[in-house]
FIDREN-190833 format. One record per residue (C-alpha): residue number from 1; y, z, x. Coordinates in Angstrom, 1 decimal, m for minus. Layout:
% residues N
NUM	Y	Z	X $
...
//
This chain:
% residues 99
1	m28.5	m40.2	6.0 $
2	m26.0	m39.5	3.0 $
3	m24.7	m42.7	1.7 $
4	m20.7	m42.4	0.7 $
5	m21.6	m41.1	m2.7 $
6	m23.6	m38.5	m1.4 $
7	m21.3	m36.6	1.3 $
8	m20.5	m33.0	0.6 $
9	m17.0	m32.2	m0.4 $
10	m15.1	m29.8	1.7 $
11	m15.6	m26.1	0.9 $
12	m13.1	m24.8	m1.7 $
13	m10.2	m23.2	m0.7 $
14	m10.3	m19.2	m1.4 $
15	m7.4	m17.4	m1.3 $
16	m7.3	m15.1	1.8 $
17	m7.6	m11.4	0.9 $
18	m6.4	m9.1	4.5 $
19	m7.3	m5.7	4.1 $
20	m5.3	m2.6	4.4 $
21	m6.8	m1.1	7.3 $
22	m5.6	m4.2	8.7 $
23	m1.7	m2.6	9.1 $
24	m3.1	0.2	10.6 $
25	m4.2	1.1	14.7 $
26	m5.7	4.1	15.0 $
27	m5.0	5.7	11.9 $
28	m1.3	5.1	12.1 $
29	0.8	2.2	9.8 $
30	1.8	m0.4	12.5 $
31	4.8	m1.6	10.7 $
32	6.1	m1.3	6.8 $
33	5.2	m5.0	5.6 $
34	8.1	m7.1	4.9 $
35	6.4	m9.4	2.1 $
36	6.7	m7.5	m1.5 $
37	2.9	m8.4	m2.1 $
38	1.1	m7.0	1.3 $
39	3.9	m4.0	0.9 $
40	2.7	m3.7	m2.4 $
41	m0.7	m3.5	m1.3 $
42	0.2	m1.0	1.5 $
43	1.8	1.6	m1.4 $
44	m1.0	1.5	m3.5 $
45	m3.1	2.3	m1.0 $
46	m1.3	5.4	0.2 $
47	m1.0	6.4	m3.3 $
48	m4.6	6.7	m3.6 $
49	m5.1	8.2	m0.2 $
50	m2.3	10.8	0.1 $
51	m1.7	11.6	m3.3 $
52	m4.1	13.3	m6.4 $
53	m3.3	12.8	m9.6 $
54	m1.9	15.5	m12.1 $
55	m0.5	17.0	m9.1 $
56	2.6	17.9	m8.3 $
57	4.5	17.5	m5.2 $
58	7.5	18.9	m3.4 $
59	9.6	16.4	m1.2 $
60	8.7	18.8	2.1 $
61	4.9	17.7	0.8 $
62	5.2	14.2	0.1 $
63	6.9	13.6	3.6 $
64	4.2	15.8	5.2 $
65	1.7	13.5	3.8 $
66	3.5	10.0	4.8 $
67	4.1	11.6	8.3 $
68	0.7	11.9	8.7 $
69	0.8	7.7	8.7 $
70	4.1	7.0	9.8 $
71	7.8	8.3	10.9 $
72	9.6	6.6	8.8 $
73	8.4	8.6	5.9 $
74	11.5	8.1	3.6 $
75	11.3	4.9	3.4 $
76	8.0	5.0	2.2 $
77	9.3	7.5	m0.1 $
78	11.4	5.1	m1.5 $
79	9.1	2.7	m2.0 $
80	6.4	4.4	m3.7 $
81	9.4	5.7	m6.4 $
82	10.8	2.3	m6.8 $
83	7.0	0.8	m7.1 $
84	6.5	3.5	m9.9 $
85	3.7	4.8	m7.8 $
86	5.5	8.5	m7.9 $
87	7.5	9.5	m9.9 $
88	9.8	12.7	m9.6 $
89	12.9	13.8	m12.6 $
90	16.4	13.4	m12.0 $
91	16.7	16.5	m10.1 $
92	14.1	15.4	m7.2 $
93	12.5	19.0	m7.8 $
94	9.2	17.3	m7.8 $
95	6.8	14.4	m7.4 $
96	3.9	13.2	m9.0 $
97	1.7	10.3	m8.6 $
98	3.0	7.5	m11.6 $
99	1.1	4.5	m12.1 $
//
């Protein structure tokens, strides 16, 4: 039997990772997360899902692609142009993927 001295200290806390896939049911996006960081998250995964790099994009195609996840595919727009993840010139002609 473990004297005092010898009992095992509780396990380490580890930060709790969720994964992606998590937001989504059947290969639709359950809801646009609220927290910045899981929303984050979210956006860089679509990025690197939907979108290829050095490849341009017209809105009608961007949309296309976000439909294919969820309906509210402006606000996800929006979000991946504010994240930096596409980036498009001050005429909107086009999109492409940013960082």
């Amino acid at each position: 039997m473990p004297t005092e001295q010898q009992t095992l200290a509780p396990p380490a806390r580890t930060p709790r990772t969720h994964p992606v896939e998590a937001l989504f049911s059947y290969g639709r996006l359950v809801a646009i997360p609220r927290k910045e960081a899981r929303r984050e998250q979210l956006l860089v995964h679509l990025a690197d899902t939907l979108f290829e790099r050095e490849r341009s994009y017209t809105e009608r195609e961007v949309n296309e692609a976000l439909l294919t996840v969820h309906e509210d595919c402006s606000a996800l727009r929006r979000y991946l142009v504010v994240a930096g993840l596409l980036v498009r010139p001050r005429d909107g002609s086009s999109y492409r993927r940013g960082r």
